[in-house]
Structure formats: structure tokens, C-alpha cells
N, C-alpha and C positions, 0 to 999 in steps of 0.2 A: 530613362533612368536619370534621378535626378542626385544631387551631393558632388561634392569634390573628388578626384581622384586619390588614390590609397597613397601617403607617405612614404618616402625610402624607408628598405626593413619592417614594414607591417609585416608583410607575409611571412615572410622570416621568424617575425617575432612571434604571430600568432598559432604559425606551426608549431615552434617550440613548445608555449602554453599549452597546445591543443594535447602533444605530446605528450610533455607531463600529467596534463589531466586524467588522460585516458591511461598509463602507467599507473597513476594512485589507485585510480579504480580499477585496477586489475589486481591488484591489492588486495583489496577491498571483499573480491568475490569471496574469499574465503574466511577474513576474519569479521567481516560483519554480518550480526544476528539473526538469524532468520525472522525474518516477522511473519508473522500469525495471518497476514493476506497470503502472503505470495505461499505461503504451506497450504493454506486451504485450497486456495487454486492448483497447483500440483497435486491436492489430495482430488482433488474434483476431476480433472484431467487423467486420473488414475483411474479412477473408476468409469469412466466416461469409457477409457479405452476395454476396461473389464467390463460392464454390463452396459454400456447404452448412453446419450445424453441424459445431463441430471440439469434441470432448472436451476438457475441462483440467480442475484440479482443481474451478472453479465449479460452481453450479449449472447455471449458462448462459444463467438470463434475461436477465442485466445483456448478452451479448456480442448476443442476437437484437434486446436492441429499440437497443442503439449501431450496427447493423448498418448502419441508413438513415443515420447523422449520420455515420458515419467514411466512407461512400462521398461524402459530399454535395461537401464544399469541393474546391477544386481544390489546397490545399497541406498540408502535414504540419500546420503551425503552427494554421492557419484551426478544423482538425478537431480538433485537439487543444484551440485555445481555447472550441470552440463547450462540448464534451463538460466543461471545467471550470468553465464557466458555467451547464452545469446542475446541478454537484456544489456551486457556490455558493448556488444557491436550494433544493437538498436539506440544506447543512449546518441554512442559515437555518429549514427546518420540523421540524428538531432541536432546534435551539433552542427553538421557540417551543412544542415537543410536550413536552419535560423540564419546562419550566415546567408546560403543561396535568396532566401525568401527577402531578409531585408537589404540585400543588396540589390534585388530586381524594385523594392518597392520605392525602398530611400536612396540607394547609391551604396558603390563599391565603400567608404570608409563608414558610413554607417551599416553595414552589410558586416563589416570587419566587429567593428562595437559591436553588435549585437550578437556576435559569434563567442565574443573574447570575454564579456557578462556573462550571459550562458554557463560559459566554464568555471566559471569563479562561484557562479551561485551554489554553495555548499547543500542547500536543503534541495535541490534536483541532481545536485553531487551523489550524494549518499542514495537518494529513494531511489536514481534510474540505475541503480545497481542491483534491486532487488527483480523479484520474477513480475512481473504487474504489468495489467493490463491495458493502462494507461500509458508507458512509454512506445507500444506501437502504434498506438492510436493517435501519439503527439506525432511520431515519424509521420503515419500517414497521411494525418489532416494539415502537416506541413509542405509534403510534399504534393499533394493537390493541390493548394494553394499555389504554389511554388508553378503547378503546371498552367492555373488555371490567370494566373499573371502574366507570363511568359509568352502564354500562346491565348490572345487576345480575340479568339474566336469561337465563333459556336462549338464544333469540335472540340476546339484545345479546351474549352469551358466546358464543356459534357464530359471530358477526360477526369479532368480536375476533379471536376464534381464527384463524380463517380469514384474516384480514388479516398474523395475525403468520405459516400457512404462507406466504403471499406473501413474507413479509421472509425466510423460509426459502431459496426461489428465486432469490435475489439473491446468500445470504453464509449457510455453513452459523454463521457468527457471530453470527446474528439469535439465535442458540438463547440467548447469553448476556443480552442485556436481557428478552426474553423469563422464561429462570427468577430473575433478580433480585425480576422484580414476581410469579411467581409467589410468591416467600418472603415478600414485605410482602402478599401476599392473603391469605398461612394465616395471619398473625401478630396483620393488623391484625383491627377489628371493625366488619363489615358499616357500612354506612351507618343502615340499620334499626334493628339494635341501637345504632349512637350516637342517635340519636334518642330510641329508646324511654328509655335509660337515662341519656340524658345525659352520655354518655360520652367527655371528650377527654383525659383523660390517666390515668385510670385503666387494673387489667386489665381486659383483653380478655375476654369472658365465651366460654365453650368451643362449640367450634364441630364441628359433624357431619364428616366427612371426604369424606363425600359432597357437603358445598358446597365443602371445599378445593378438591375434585378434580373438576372439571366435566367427563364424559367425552364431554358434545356439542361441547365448545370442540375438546378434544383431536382427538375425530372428524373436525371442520370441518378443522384443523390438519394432522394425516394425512392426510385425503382431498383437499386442495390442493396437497399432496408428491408424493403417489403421481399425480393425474391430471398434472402436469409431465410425471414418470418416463415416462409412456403417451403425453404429445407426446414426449419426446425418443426413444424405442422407436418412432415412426411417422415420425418426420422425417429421423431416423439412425438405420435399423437396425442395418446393419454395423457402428456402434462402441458402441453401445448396452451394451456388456460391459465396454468400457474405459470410457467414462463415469461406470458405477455402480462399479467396483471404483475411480477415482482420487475421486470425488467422498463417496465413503463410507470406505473403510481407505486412501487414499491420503493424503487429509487428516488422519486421527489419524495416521497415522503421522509425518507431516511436524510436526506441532504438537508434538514432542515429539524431534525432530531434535536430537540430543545440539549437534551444532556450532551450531546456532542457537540454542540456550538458552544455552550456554557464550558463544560470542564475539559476541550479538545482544541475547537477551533479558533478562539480569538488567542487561548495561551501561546498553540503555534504560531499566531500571525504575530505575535508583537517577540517571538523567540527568535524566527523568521529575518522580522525588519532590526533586531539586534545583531543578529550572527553578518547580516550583509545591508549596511544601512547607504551605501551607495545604490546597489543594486534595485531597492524597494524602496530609496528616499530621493531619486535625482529627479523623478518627477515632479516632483511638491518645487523642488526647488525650479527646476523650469518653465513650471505653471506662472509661477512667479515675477522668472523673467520676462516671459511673453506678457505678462499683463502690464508689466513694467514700457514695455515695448508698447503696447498698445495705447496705454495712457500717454506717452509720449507723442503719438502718433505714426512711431517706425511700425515698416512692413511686418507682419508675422506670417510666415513660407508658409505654404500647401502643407510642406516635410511636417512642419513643427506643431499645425493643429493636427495633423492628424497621427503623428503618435502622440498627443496627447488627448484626445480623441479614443485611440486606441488602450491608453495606458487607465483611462476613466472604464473602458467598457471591464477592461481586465479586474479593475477594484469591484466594479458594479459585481462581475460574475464571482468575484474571488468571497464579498458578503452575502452573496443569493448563500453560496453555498459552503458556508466556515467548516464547517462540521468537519471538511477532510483538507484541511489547508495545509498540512506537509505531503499530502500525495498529492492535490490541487499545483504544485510545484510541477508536477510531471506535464501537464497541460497549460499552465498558464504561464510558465515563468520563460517559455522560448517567446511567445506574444508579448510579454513584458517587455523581453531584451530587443526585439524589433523596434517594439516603440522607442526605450531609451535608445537606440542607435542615433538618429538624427537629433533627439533633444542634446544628446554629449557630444553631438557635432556642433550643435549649435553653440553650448558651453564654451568647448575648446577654443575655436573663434576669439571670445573674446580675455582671453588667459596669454599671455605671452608665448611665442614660441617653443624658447627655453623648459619653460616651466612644464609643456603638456606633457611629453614622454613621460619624467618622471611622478609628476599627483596622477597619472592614470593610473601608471605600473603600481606606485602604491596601493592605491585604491582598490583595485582588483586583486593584487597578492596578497595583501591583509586578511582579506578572511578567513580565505584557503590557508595559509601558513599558519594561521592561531588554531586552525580545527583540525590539520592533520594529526599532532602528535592522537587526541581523540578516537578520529580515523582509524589511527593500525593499533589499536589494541584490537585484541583478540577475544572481541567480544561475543565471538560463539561457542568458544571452551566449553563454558558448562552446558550446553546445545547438545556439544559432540557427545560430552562424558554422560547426560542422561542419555542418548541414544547410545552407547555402547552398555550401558548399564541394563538399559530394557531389552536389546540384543541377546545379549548373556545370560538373565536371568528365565526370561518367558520366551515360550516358543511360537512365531509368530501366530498362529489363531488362539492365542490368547486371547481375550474379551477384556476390551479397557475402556475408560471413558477417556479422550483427549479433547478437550476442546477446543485445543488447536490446528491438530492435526498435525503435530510435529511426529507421530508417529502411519504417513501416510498408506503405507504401504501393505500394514497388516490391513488384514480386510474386517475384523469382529470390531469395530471398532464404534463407538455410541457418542457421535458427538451432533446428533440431529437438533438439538437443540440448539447449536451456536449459530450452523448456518442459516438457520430464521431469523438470529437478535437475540440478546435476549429479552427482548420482549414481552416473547412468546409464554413467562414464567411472571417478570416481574407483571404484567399488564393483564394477564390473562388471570390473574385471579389464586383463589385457592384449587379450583378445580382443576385450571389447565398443570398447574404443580402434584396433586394428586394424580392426573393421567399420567404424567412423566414418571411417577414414583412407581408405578407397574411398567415403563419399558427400561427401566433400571433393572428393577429387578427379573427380569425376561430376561432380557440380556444377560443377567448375571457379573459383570466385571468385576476383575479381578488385581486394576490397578487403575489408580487416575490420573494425571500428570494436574498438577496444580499452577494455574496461572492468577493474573489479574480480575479476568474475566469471570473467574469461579467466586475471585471476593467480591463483585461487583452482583453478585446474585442475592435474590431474598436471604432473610435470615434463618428462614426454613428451612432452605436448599442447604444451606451451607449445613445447620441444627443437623441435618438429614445425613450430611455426607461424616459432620466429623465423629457422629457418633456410630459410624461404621468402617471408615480408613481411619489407618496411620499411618506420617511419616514416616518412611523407610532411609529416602535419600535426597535431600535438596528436595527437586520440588516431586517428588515421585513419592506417591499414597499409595498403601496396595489396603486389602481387603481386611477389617482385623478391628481392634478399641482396646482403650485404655481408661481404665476405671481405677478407682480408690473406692472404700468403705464406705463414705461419705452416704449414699444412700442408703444402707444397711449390708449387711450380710450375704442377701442374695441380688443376684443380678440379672436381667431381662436387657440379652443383646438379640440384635437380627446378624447375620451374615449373607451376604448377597450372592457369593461367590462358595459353592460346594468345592471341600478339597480340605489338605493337610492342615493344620492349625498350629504353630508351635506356644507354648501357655508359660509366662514367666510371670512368676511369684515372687513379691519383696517381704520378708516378713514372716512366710510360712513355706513350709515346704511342699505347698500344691494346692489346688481346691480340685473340687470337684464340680465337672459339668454334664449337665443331664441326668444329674444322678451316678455318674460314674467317675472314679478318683483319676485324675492325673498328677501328676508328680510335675513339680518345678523343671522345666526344661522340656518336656515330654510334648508328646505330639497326640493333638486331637482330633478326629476324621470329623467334620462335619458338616452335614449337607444343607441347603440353603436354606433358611427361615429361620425362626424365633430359638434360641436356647437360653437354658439354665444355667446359672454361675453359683455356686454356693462358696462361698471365701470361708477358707477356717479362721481359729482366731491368731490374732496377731499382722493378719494381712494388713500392708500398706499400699500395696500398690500390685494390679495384673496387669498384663498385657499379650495380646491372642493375637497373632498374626500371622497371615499368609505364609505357610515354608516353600521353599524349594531348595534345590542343592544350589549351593554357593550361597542363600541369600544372608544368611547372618554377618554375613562378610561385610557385606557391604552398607550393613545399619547405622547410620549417619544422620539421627533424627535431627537435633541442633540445627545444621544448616538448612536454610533456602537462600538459591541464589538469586540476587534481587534481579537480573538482566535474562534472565530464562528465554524469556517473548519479549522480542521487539516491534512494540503496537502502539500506542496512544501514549501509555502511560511509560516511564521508564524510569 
């Protein structure tokens, strides 16, 4: 173990911080947004535990063992908060493992830095609060690391190893802290050799490639991937094709998703390196030093290439893959803050005594303080208040389109198209859009919840949707249209959805559909397909909408709430 020993009142102090942090975020679990992953994954977990495994791009372990907690509670909310309060006590053993990992790799006061950044990093702040795959996966490809440092042998390296294919299982993401700490193990020097030769800041003395490369770890590693593959090939044979083709080239391919690198991923990275420009900028500046150092001819320590070393591999994996760089935060930003541990040891060093306590504490309190007030709005209000609204009005085997699945629980629900991309619409052409437009109408739905995702579809799709729902409430469509005169007299709608129709007339006191008269305000039975609208004269404006008791209540077309889904866009 190499680095200085910890300061009077680190622990103290870093307690404190840890303290706090894990207080905000508990916070947190309730008034921050649901995002449109962590709902599909409880929606997928849901169904997993009702009919079977279902394929998506995961590995799948995170949806079989949420199986039991997304069936348990009786409410959306209940299940969702239980499922975020276990992602609360998985950030928390992130934390406390990035400390463990770079204190075994750098030393006890870089072991403390890299604990104490971690916390402060607002964008791993916020995401390991949500339900998501990736913050098990950081736990566990940290904590094999962690074992696989520690315990300097074949075993204690087959252990590790094996622990980090478990983070594999979770998040093909684990793979990234994973080879972070593989490049600080070629770089740095055995523990042995520090000992023998005394070695804390000096080079590294050369090392066999056969201790680089441990091919038992690796073995343990692969042979915990592959026996998954052999449970998922016995549990679900029949999709066992699509599983390995979406969880292996479905995922590179999506990782590198021109539109989400473009309109997703650099936006977050430089959103990222503003909200915390110590955290994402102290390398550039340490790079600097050491070059500085090196043209002068002073030593540059084992510590300080190789978290910088580490801190390149981290940029390298963070551009492979921009497309998800505020979730990439869940995986890369504990490897990040190991690395910066010993560069802001190295820093401090040359800064006066006096001075370091306080530009640290700054430095790190800054971000956190300017993003809290942010933080505790209560930004799932209108989350709650459409889920009590679709509660109240429809009984759950209602037939809806969500394509987020913020309503997971009912079971009629037609959001197959999200879980593929949408891709599957915009790229597949007019035909694959035509297939869809027959399992719409199979289905029948009878409401749709309206996101981002919906505006981000063909112009068809959308053609298709608005000239069959209306706004009822915020972002809740139910089944129905809204016409004027404009194209003449009579009118040719479809309805999707068979059932009551309530018919409001501006201008006349009713038209008639199908040939038979309704009166302004009155209620029309009609079953799914094509009808007749005859407008008397004087009409300005109809509107046919889905009835049920209570729904007139709640008619609030005007609004959409801009913060509905917490996704990409916001």
C-alpha cells in the first residue's frame, strides 16, 4: 500500500460528508421522477415474476431476483419505493467500496479522495437513486476488484474474478470498472515488491505478463457468464436466441446509436463536466503537471501514472460509448474518483498546508450545494397525480398504450414497441408501421399516456394517434377526436376502442353519427372501426370522447406537464 497516511479528522470529516450524502438521497427516493428505465425494468420484473423470463437488452439477473418485490405491494408507488430503497443501500456500498478499492490500490489518503469525489459527484448523486441495473453491477465489479487486490493469489484472484462475472449479470457495464482496475494492476507494483524494495513513489519494477494476466480470474469470470447463459437456455428456451443476439450485438449496437450520441451523449458530457468541473477536470490539470515534472526531469510515481493511465482508459470507455453518459456515471465515475485519489494527493503536496482543508472542502461542497435546492423539488407530483388519475378512472384490465410503463402493473398494456427502440417504426419502414397499426387495433386501447418518446416517432405514427385520442389530462390521451368543419360536413373517424362515447357540439345542438341523431352532451355506444359524423349546420367544433363515471371531472386538455418521464430529454 502505497500514499501517505490519513490526516487528523479525515475520518471524522469524511463520515460526516458520507452522512450527509446518503440523508439527501434518501430524500430523494421520493421526490425524484421516475425515469422511463428504471419503470421498464420493474415493468419487466413484473412480468417475469407473472408469466416467465422475457428477453431485453439486460443480462436478466437484476429483472429475476426484482421479480418477488415488484409483485409484492399492492400499489405502483409502494413497489417502486421499496425497489429504490434498495438502490439507496447499493449506492451506499459504492461508496464505501471506491474508498476500500483505492485505498488498497493508492493508499489510505487517496482511498479517502476517492471516496469523498464519489460523494460530491452529483450526476452518480441523482442516477444511483433510481432502480438501475448498473449500480449493482458497479457494487460488484468493485468489490471483486477490491478482493481480487487484496488477496494477491490464485484463489483470492479466481474469487474476485468471479464476483466481478456476477457484476457482469447485472449490467454488461460492469465490464468498465472492471478493466479500469485491470490497467492500475499492470501498472502499479505488487504489494510484495513494495515491501521488498520500499517502494512508494518510485518505478514500478517490471512485471511477468503472466502475473498481468491471471487466466484463473478470467476463467472464474467466463465460467459465471456462460453458467447464467445455460440458466437462461433452461428457463427460456424458446427466446434464448433473441436473448443472446439483444444482450451481445444488440447492445454494441445501441451504444453507439448515432441519434443518442448526437442529441444525448456529448450534451450530458459537457452538462456533466459543468455541474462538477473538479471532479471531471483535475485530471487534464494533473496530466499537466506530471509533464511539467517530467520535462524538468523529477520523478513521476507508479500512484500518479497509473491513475492517470486509469483516468485515459475511463475517457477512452466514456467516448466508445457517449450515447448513455448520465447513466455511464453509475460505472465509470467510482474508476474516475480512484484515479483522481492519488493525482489530488499529488496536487495537495504542493499547495500550502493551511490552504488544502479549505480549497478541498470547497471544491467538493460546490456542486452538491448549488444542485440541492434542484434535488428536493418534488419532481414526481405530476407522476403521482397521473397514476391516481388512471387509478380512479379505469379498471386495471383496461387496455392502454404506455410506452413507458409508468403504468406497470396492469397487465393489457401495448408498449412492445418501446422495448425494441424505436427503431423498429422509424427504420423499419412503412410496412413494419402498417404491422403495428393492426396490433393497435387488436388490442384495442383505451388510453395512452403521452411522452417524449411518442414525439420522437414518425410523423405517421404520431398522424395515426392524433386523429384518434384526445387530451383528457396532462399527459393522459384516452380514445376519441376532435374535428371542425373544415373538411366538410361529414366526417370519417376510426375508434379503436369499443364502448360509451360522450359527443360535444359547438354551434349546433348535436349531429348525428351513423345515421342516428345524438344530441349535444349525449352518449354514443360505439364499437370499434370506421364511423359516420354528419355535423348539422352551424357546427364549429365536435368532440367524441371516451366516457366513464367521474371522467368529465377531470378534463384538463390545456395542460402537459413538461417533467412527466425522467429520460434523455427533460
Amino acid at each position: 500500500m502505497a500514499g501517505r497516511p490519513l490526516p487528523r479528522g479525515a475520518i471524522p470529516a469524511l463520515a460526516a460528508l458520507a452522512a450527509g450524502i446518503l440523508l439527501l438521497k434518501l430524500l430523494l427516493l421520493s421526490r425524484r421522477a421516475f425515469n422511463w428505465d428504471e419503470l421498464h425494468l420493474l415493468a419487466v420484473a413484473w412480468r417475469t415474476g407473472e408469466s416467465g423470463f422475457e428477453p431485453t437488452g439486460r443480462p436478466g439477473l437484476m429483472q429475476v431476483l426484482l421479480a418477488p418485490l415488484a409483485a409484492l405491494p399492492p400499489s405502483h408507488e409502494e413497489a417502486i419505493g421499496l425497489a429504490r430503497g434498495l438502490a439507496w443501500g447499493i449506492s451506499g456500498a459504492v461508496y464505501a467500496l471506491t474508498g476500500l478499492l483505492g485505498r488498497a490500490l493508492f493508499g489510505p489518503t487517496a482511498g479517502a479522495l476517492a471516496m469523498a469525489l464519489l460523494l460530491t459527484e452529483t450526476t452518480f448523486l441523482e442516477r444511483s437513486v433510481e432502480v438501475r441495473t448498473d449500480t449493482p453491477a458497479s457494487a460488484l465489479a468493485l468489490a471483486g476488484a477490491w478482493i481480487a487486490t487484496r488477496r494477491r493469489s490464485p484463489p483470492g484472484e479466481a474469487a474476485g474474478f468471479g464476483v466481478m462475472g456476477i457484476a457482469a449479470l447485472f449490467s454488461q457495464k460492469a465490464l468498465y470498472p472492471a478493466a479500469a482496475w485491470g490497467v492500475a494492476r499492470a501498472l502499479l507494483p505488487s504489494p510484495a515488491a513494495r515491501e521488498d524494495r520500499g517502494i512508494s513513489g518510485g518505478r514500478a519494477p517490471p512485471r511477468r505478463w503472466v502475473r498481468v494476466l491471471p487466466l484463473g480470474g478470467l476463467l472464474a469470470a467466463g465460467g459465471t457468464v456462460a453458467a447464467w447463459y445455460g440458466v437462461v437456455a433452461w428457463i427460456a428456451p424458446g427466446s434464448f436466441p433473441e436473448f443472446v443476439g439483444r444482450t451481445m450485438v444488440g447492445a454494441l449496437g445501441e451504444a453507439r446509436d448515432p441519434y443518442y450520441v448526437q442529441a444525448v451523449g456529448w450534451r450530458w458530457a459537457l452538462q456533466g463536466l459543468a455541474r462538477n468541473p473538479v471532479f471531471w477536470g483535475l485530471p487534464l490539470v494533473a496530466a499537466g503537471l506530471a509533464a511539467a515534472d517530467g520535462a524538468r526531469g523529477a520523478p513521476v510515481s507508479a500512484e500518479r501514472r497509473a491513475g492517470l493511465a486509469v483516468a485515459a482508459t475511463v475517457l477512452a470507455m466514456a467516448a466508445f460509448h457517449a450515447a448513455r453518459f448520465p447513466y455511464l456515471a453509475l460505472t465509470l465515475a467510482p474508476p474516475w474518483a480512484i484515479a483522481c485519489g492519488p493525482l489530488i494527493e499529488d496536487v495537495g503536496r504542493r499547495l500550502a498546508r493551511a490552504w488544502r482543508g479549505p480549497l478541498l472542502a470547497a471544491a467538493l461542497l460546490a456542486p452538491v450545494a448549488a444542485r440541492t435546492p434542484v434535488l428536493l423539488q418534488d419532481q414526481a407530483a405530476d407522476q403521482r397525480d397521473l397514476l391516481a388519475r388512471v387509478e380512479g378512472l379505469f379498471p386495471p384490465e383496461t387496455p392502454y398504450w404506455d410506452p413507458h410503463d409508468l403504468l406497470f402493473r396492469h397487465p393489457n398494456g401495448v408498449g412492445e414497441i418501446f422495448t425494441k427502440g424505436v427503431a423498429a417504426l422509424t427504420d423499419g419502414g412503412p410496412e413494419a408501421w402498417e404491422e403495428y397499426q393492426e396490433k393497435l387495433r387488436g388490442a384495442a386501447p383505451v388510453f395512452y399516456v403521452w411522452s417524449w418518446r411518442v414525439r420522437d416517432l414518425p410523423r405517421a405514427v404520431r398522424r395515426f394517434l392524433a386523429d384518434r385520442y384526445v387530451r383528457l389530462h396532462g399527459n393522459l390521451y384516452v380514445s376519441g377526436f376532435q374535428a371542425g368543419p373544415e373538411g366538410g360536413t361529414t366526417l370519417r373517424r376510426e375508434v379503436l376502442a369499443a364502448g360509451p362515447y360522450r359527443v360535444r357540439v359547438a354551434g349546433a345542438e348535436g349531429l348525428e353519427v351513423d345515421g342516428l341523431p345524438v344530441e349535444d352532451g349525449g352518449i354514443a355506444h360505439l364499437p370499434a372501426g370506421w364511423h359516420r359524423f354528419d355535423l348539422r349546420e352551424g357546427t364549429r367544433m365536435v368532440r367524441v370522447r371516451w366516457h366513464a363515471e367521474g371522467i368529465d371531472a377531470q378534463e384538463a386538455p390545456e395542460r402537459r406537464p413538461r417533467k412527466l418521464y425522467h429520460g434523455y430529454r427533460r
